[in-house]
C-alpha positions as CSV (number, residue, x, y, z in Angstrom):
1,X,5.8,30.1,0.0
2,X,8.7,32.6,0.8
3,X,11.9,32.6,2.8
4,X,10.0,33.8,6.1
5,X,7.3,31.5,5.8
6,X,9.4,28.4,5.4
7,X,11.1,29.2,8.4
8,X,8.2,30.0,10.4
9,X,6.5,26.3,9.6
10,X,10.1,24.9,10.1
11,X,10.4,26.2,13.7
12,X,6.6,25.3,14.3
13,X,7.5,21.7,13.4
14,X,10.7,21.4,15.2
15,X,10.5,23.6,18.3
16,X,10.1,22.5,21.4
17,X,6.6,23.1,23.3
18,X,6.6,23.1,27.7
19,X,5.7,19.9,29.3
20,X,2.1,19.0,30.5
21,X,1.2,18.9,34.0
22,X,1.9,15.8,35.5
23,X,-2.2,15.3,35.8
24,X,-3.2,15.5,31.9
25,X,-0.3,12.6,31.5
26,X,-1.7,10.4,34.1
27,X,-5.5,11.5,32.5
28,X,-3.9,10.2,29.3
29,X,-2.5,6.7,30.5
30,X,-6.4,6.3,32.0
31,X,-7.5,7.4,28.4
32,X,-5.5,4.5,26.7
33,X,-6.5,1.5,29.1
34,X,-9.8,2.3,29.0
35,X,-9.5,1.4,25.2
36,X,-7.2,-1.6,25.5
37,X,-8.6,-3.0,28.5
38,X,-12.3,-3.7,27.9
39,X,-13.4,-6.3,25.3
40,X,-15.3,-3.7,23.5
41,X,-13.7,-0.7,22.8
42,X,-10.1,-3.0,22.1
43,X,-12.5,-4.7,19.5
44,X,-12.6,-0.9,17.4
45,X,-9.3,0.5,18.9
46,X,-7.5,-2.3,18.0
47,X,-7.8,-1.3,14.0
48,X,-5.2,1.3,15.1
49,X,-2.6,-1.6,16.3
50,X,-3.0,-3.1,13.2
51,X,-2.2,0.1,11.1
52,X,0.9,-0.1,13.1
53,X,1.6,-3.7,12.4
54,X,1.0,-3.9,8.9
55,X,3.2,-0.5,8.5
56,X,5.8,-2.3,10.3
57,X,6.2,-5.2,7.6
58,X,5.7,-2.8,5.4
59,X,8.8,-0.7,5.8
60,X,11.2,-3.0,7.0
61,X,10.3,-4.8,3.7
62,X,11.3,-2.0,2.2
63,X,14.3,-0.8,4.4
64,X,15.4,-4.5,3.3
65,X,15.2,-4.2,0.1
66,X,12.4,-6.1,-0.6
67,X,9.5,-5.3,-3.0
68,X,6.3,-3.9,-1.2
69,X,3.1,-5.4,-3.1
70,X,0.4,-3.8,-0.8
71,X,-1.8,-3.6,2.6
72,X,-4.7,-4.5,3.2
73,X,-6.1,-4.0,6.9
74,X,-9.7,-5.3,7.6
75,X,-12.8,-5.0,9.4
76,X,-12.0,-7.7,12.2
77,X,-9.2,-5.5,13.2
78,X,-7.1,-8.4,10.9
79,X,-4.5,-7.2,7.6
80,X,-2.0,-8.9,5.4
81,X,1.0,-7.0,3.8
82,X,2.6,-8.9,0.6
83,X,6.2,-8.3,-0.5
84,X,7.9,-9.8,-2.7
85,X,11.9,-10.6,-2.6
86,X,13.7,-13.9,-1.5
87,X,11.7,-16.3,0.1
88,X,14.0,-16.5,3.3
89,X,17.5,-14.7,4.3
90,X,17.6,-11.8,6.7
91,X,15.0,-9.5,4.8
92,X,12.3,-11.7,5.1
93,X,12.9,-12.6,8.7
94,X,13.0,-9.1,10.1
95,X,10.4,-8.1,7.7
96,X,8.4,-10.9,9.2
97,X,9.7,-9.7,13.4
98,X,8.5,-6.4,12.4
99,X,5.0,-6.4,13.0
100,X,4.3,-7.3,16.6
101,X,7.1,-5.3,17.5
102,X,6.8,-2.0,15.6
103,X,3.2,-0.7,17.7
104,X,5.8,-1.0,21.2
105,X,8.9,0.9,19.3
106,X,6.7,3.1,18.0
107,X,5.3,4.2,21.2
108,X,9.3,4.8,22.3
109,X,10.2,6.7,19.8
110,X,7.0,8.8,20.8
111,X,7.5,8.7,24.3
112,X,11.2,9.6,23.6
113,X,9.8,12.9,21.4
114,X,7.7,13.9,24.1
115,X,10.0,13.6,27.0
116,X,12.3,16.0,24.5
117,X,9.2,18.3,24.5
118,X,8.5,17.8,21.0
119,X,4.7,17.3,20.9
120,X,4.1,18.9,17.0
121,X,6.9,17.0,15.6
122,X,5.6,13.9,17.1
123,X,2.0,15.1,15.1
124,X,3.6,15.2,11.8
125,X,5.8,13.0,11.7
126,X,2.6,10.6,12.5
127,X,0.5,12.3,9.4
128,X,3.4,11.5,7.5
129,X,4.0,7.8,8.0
130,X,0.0,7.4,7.7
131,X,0.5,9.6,4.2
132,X,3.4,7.0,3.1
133,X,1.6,3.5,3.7
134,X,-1.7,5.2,2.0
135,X,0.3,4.7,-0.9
136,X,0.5,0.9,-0.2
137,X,-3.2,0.4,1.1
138,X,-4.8,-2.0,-1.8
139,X,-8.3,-2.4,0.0
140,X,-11.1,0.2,0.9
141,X,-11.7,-0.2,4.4
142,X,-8.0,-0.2,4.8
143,X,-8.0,3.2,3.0
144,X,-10.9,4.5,4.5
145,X,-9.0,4.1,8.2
146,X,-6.3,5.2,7.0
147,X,-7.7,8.9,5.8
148,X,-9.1,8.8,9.1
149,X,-6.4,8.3,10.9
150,X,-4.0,10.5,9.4
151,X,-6.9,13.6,8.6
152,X,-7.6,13.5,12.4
153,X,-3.9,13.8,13.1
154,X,-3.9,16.9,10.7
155,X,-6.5,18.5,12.1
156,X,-5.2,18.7,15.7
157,X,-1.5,19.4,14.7
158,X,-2.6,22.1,12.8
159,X,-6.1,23.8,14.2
160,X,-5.8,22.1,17.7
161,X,-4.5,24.5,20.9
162,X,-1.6,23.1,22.2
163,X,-3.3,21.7,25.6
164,X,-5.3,19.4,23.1
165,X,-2.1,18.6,21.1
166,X,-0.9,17.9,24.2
167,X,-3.3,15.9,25.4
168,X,-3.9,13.7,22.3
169,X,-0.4,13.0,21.5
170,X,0.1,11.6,25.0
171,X,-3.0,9.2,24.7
172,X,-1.7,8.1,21.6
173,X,1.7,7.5,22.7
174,X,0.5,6.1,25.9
175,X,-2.4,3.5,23.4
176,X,0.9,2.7,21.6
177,X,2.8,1.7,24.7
178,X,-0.4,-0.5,25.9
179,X,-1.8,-1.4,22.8
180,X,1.8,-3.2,21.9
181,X,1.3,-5.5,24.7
182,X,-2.3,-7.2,24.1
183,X,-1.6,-8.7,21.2
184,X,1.3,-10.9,21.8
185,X,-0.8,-12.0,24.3
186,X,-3.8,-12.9,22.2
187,X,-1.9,-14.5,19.7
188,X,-0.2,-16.7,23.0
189,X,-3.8,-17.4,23.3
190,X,-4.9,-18.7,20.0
191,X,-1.6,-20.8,19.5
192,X,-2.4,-22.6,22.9
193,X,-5.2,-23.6,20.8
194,X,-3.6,-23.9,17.8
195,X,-6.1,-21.5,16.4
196,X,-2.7,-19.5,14.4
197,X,-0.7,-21.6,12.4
198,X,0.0,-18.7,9.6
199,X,1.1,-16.2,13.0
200,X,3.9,-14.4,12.6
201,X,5.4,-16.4,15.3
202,X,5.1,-19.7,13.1
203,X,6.3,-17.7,9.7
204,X,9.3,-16.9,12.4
205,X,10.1,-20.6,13.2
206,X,9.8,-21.9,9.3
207,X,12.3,-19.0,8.2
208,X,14.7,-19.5,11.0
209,X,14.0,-22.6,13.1
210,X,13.9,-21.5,16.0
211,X,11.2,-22.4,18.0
212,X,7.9,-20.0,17.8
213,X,7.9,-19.7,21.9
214,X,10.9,-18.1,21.9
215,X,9.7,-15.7,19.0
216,X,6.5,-15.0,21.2
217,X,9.2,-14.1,24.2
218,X,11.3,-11.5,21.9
219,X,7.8,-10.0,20.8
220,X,6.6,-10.2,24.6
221,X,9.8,-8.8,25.7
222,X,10.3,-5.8,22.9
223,X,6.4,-4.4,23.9
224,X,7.0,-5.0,28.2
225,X,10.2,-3.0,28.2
226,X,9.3,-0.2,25.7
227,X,6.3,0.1,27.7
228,X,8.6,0.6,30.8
229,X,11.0,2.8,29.3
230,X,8.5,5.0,27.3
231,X,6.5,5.2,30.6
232,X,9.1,6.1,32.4
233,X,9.9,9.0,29.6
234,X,6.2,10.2,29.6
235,X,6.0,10.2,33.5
236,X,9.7,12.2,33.7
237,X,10.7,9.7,35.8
């Protein structure tokens, strides 16, 4: 690849592209609940807040210097990400926090590319984080989604006009935002019933003794603001 090339792709990736009307946004947001609302389509599009969560362990784990075994992600929209490192201390408790709460952040940091107009940057840096924890995958299903996921995001960062980059970076930002939110809920749910004793929540509460309600209100808290704040930043409020 020559000089001219290299900055060519290096300009694609990091310039700046104009703002969607105000109508594909809101089209968008409509897009997203009507995957994260209904009982059925959560049940498939929920896979993709698991990639999220899972990835979340997995790179705080190894932010924190911990040893990342592998991820698995599963058919029932479950997965389970091993590390191995010190059985408690800081590591393994925001290792541990890092999985409800990375969907939510991940949706702000999108919603904070897009509101600074940077919709292909927000594509491959995507492709690039599903590339990195295809290393880790150990299962495959959990591969198989994975190529999926990351293929489709190729293909519209790089063949895709920019109205449909457009339009499918702000429904995945916007499924993100949304997505973040259901699941704290859920879980909620099946503690009531004592249906999750393993949950993250309860993992939380062993490490640090503090009680898994208030874990549950930093995960419920971490996905309702990002969702208002990254709204507000996708809406140009």
């Amino acid at each position: 690849m020559d000089i001219s090339s290299t900055v060519g792709f290096w300009d694609r990736l990091t310039g700046t592209q104009p703002l969607p009307p105000q109508w594909l946004v809101l089209a968008a947001a409509a897009a997203a609940l009507a995957v994260v609302v209904p009982r059925g389509p959560w049940r498939v599009s929920r896979n993709a807040i698991t990639i999220a969560h899972e990835g979340g362990h997995g790179l705080i784990a190894v932010l924190t210097g911990r040893r990342l075994e592998g991820i698995r992600l599963h058919s029932d929209t479950s997965g389970l990400t091993v590390s191995r490192g010190r059985p408690a201390g800081l590591g393994m408790v925001l290792t541990a926090a890092a999985g409800y709460t990375a969907p939510p952040l991940l949706g702000l940091g999108g919603a904070a590319l897009l509101s600074g107009h940077r919709i292909t940057l927000l594509l491959w840096v995507a492709t690039a984080l599903l590339l990195a924890m295809l290393v880790m995958i150990r299962n495959a299903y959990g591969a198989l989604t994975v190529v999926l996921s990351g293929g489709t995001f190729l293909l519209v960062s790089w063949l895709a006009p920019a109205g449909v980059q457009a339009a499918f970076a702000y429904t995945v930002v916007w499924f993100l935002l949304l997505g973040g939110v259901r699941p704290v809920f859920e879980l909620q749910a099946k503690r009531r019933h004592a249906g999750a004793p393993d949950s993250d929540a309860d993992q939380l509460a062993r490490l640090t003794r503090v009680p898994p309600a208030l874990w549950l209100f930093l995960f419920h808290a971490v996905s309702l603001c990002s969702l208002t704040g990254g709204g507000r930043w996708l809406l140009d409020l």
